[in-house]
C-alpha positions, 0 to 999 in steps of 0.5 A, spaced: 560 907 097 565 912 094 571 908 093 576 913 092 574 915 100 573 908 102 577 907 107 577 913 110 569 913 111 571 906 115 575 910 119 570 915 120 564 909 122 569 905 126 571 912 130 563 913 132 561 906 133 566 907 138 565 914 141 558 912 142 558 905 144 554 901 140 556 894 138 551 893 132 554 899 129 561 896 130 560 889 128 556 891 121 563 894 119 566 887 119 564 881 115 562 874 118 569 870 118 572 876 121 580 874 122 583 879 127 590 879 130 589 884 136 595 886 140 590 887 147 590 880 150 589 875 145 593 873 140 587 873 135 579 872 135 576 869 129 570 870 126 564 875 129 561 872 135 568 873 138 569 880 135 563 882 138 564 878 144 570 883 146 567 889 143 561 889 148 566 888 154 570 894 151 564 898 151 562 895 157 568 895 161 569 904 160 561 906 164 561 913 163 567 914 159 568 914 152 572 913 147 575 918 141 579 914 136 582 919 130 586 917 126 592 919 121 598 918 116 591 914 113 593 910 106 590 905 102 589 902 096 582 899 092 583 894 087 577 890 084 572 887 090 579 888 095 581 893 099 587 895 103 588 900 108 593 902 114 593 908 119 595 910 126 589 910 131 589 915 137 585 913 142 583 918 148 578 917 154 574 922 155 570 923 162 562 925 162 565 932 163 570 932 158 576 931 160 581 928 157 583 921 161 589 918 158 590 916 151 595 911 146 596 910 140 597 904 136 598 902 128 592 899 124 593 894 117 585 893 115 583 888 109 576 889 106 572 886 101 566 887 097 561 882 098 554 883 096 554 891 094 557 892 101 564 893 104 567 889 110 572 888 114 575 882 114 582 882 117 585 887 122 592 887 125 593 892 130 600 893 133 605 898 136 613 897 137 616 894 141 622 897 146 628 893 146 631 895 153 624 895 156 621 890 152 614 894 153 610 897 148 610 904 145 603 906 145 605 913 145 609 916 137 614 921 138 611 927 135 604 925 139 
């Protein structure tokens, strides 16, 4: 894998992993000792097994929808066998006729490292700001 392109060639796989609902393809991004906080219901999941167990009931969970995920104000950064890269992630739902449903955004950190040839994912932290008046958060940018 081109390095200089890395991150965003994770991206792009996360992206279809999630369009088309495939748990394998998602999962193979990510490394066995998977370490992820994840703003959505559960402070954090460790290792892989878990991390799949919440990707097929995500997958599960949209029936005939689906999810478009895009991303922008990517940086990242590749230093040896380690690579770091942040975005923000727009996720729209998408009924089988095409109409747009609903969507949020959220801020994403990931750590990667090279192991055996291959890349993988092996910290994730996703976030989003929180209202101090509301104390809910934002899942929608300003500029969106």
């Amino acid at each position: 894998m081109d390095e200089s392109n890395l991150f965003l060639r994770v991206l792009a796989a996360y992206s279809d992993a999630v369009r088309v609902k495939d748990v394998d393809a998602f999962t193979a991004l990510y490394d066995q000792d998977i370490h992820v906080f994840d703003m959505w219901g559960t402070w954090s999941l460790r290792g892989l097994a878990a991390w799949r167990d919440m990707a097929a009931g995500w997958f599960s969970s949209l029936g005939d929808e689906c999810v478009v995920v895009t991303s922008d104000d990517e940086s990242s950064a590749v230093a040896g066998a380690l690579a770091i890269g942040h975005a923000v992630l727009t996720y729209t739902e998408i009924a089988p006729d095409g109409t747009k449903l609903r969507s949020l955004s959220n801020r994403v950190t990931m750590a990667l490292r090279k192991t055996g040839g291959s890349w993988k994912i092996i910290h994730e932290h996703t976030s989003a700001p929180i209202d101090h008046q509301s104390q809910q958060a934002i899942l929608h940018r300003s500029d969106d």
